[in-house]
N, C-alpha and C positions, 0 to 999 in steps of 0.2 A: 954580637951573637953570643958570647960568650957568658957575656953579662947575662942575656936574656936565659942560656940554658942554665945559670948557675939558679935563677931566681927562680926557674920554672921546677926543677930539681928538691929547690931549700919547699916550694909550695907543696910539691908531691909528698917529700918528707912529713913535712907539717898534718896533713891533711890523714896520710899513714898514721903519724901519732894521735892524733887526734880521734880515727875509727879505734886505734886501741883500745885508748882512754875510755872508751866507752862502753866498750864491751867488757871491760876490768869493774867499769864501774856499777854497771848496770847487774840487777837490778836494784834501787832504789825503798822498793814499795812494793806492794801486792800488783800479782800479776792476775788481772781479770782471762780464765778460760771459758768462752761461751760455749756450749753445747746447744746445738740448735734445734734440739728431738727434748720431746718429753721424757721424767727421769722413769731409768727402769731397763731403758734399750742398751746394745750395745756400745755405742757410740757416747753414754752417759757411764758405763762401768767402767771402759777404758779410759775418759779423762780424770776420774776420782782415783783411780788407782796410779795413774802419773802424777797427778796433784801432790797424791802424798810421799811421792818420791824425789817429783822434782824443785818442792817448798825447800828442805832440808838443803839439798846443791847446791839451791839459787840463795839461802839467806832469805830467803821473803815465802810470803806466803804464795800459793797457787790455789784463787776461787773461783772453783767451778757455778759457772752462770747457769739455769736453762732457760733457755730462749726460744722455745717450740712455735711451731704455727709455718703456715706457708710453705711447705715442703722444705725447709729449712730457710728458706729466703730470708727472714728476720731475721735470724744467729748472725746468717753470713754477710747479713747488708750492715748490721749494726757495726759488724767486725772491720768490712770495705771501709767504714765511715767513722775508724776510729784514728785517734793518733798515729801517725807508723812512730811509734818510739818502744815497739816492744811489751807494752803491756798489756793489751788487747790480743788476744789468739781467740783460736775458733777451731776448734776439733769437728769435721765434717765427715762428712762417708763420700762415698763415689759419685750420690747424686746429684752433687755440684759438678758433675760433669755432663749430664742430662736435663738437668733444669734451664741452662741455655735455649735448650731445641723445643722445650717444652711449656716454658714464661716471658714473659715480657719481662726483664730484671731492673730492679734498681741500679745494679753495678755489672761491673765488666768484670769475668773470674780473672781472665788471662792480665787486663791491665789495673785492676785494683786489689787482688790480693800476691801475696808471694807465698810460693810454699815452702814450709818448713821443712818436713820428714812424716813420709808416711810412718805410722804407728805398729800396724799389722792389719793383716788380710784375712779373710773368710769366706767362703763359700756361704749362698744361703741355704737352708732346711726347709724343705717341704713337708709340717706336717698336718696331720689332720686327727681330727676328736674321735676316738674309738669310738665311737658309736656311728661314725660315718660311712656309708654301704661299702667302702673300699679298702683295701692294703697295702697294696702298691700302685705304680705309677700306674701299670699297666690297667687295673680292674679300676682307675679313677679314670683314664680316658676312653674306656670301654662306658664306663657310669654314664659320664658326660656326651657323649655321643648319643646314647639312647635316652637321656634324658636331657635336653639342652638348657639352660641357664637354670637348670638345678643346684648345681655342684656350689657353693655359697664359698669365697675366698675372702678372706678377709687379707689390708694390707696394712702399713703403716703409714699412710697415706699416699694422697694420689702425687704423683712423680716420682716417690720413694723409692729405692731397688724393691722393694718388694712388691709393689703395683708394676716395674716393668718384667720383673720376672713372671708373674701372673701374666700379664698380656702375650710375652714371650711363650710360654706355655700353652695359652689359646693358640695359638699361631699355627707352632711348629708343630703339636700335635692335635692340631686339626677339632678342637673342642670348643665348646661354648661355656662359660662359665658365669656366674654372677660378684662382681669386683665388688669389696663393701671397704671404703675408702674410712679408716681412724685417725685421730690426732695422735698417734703414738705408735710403738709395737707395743708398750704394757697394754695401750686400753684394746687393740684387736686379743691380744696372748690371753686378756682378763675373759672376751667373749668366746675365744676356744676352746679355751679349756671347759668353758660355762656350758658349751654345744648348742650358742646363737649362730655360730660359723662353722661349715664342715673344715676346712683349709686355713693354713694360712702358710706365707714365706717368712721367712726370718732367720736372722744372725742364727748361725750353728750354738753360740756360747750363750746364748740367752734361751734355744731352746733343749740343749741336751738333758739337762736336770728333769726338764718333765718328760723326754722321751723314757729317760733309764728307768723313770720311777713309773709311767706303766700310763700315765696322765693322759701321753700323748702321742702321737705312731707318727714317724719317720718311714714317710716314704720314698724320700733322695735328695740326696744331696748338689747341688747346683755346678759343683768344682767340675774341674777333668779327672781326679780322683776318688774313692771312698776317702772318706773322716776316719783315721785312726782312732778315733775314740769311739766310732759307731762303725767296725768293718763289715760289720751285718747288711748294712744300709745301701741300697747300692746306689751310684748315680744316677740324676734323673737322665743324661745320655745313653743309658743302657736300654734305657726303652726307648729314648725321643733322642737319635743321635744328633750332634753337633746343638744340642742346648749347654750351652756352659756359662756359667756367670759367676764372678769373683767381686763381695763389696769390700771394698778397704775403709779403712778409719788412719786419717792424717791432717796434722795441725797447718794450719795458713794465719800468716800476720796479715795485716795489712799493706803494702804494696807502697817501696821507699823506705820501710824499716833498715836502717842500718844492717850491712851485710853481715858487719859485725855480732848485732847481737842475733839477727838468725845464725847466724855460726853458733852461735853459743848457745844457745836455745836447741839448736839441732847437737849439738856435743852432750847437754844435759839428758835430753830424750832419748838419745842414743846410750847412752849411762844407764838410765834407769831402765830400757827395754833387756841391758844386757843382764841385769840382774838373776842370777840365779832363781829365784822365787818367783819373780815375773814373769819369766820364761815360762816358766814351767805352769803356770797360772791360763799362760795366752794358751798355753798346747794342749790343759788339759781342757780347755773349754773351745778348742777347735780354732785358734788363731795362730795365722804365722807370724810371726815378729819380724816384722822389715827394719827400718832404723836407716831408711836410705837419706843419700844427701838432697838438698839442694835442689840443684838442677838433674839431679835421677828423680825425684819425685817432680820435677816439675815436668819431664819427658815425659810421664806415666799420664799426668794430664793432658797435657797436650794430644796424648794418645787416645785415650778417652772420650776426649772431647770427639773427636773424628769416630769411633766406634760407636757412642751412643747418636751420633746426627747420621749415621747409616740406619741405625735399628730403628731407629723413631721414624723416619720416612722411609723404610722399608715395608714397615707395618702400619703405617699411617698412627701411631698414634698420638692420640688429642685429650689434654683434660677436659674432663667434662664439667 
């Protein structure tokens, strides 16, 4: 017995040095990050701005991929379907926790990716093209009421937080609207502003620049909150209670990657979120900076996942 626990002991050792070694060693070579949204969206601004923070720490480069199509399902299949050795990531938003309830998947989230660390969170903005008959929430579900699939919304595509917050809005405030599904948020944000679309949802940091500048009217914000950078703006629960919706943007390896170098990788990203200029970057453009561990972002999923299979069979919804 004794024999056995020394050798079981010297293996456990072994096997400790060994994850060290790795995570010392690593990385190697260019670390590929996919971004699974066309370039322009939130979800493309915050991996380029990690890139260039967490190239310098790691010693190698960090190349932002895009991998658009499919409500992200190509980013995040290629990612499922990579090495787990760390070099493959995939910066997602929240909708990988609805596109389960919503696709038939290539992969399993829960058993082929691992999450790293959420990056930071957002509320989305609801705004709409000055020229469209309303101002607020209030005189857009008064619009739509009296005029039913008038109201023209544009989303980031169909599964995207922004096609379910649209849905969620028909719903809860009792409207009829018209869903016009993009392969992006640049290419809907291109036809809003253009005034092909009354409406559209989207990341608060991708659209504050055109609310301030007069482009684009904010009519509320998705959070439990007002956006300190738009106090004006009120939430869209101030008219339509208990709507609230939060997307996040957080990296996932692929599933088996040494714990090591997700530790490491989550120590790096958590490094470069605290950065003074970063910070200050995510808040002035309407992001909270998280920087959680591990298994706190994988809680968050798991969460998620149960939240979004309530809403989607609450309200039956189905891609068309």
């Amino acid at each position: 017995m004794k024999s056995f626990c020394s050798r079981f002991a010297l293996a456990f050792i072994g096997l400790t040095l060994s994850a060290c070694a790795v995570a010392q060693s690593y990385p190697t070579r260019a670390i590929r990050l996919i971004v699974p949204f066309a370039p322009g969206g939130g979800s493309d601004a915050i991996a380029r701005m990690l890139a260039d923070k967490m190239g310098p720490e790691l010693g190698q480069s960090v190349v932002v991929e895009n991998k658009p199509g499919a409500s992200s399902i190509i980013g995040v299949d290629a990612t499922a379907k990579a090495p787990a050795d760390g070099y493959t990531l995939v910066m997602a938003n929240s909708s990988i926790t609805s596109n389960p309830w919503l696709y038939k998947l290539p992969y399993d989230l829960q058993a082929d990716l691992a999450a790293v660390t959420m990056i930071a969170k957002a509320p989305q903005l609801l705004v709409a093209n000055p020229k469209a008959p309303f101002k607020t929430v209030g005189e857009l579900v008064s619009y739509a009421k009296a005029n039913p699939g008038m109201a023209t919304i544009g989303t980031a595509g169909a599964g995207q937080i922004s096609h379910l917050a649209a849905e969620v809005l028909q719903h809860a405030g009792g409207i009829e609207a018209l869903l016009i599904h993009y392969k992006g948020t640049g290419n809907s944000l291109n036809d809003l502003l253009g005034g092909q679309i009354m409406l559209s949802f989207g990341t608060a940091p991708g659209l504050i620049p055109h609310v301030k500048s007069g482009k684009l009217v904010a009519l509320g914000s998705s959070g439990p909150e007002r956006l300190a950078s738009l106090p004006s703006v009120p939430t869209v629960a101030e008219t339509i209670p208990g709507f609230e919706l939060m997307n996040w943007f957080g990296i996932f390896a692929p599933a088996g990657t040494p714990a090591a170098v997700v530790e490491k990788l989550h120590a790096v990203v958590r490094h470069a979120i605290a950065d003074p200029k970063v910070q200050a970057r995510l808040s002035e453009e309407g992001f909270t900076p998280v920087g959680n561990s591990p298994a706190e972002f994988d809680q968050i999923v798991r969460h998620d996942l149960n939240y979004w299979k309530d809403v989607i069979q609450k309200y039956n919804i189905k891609i068309e």
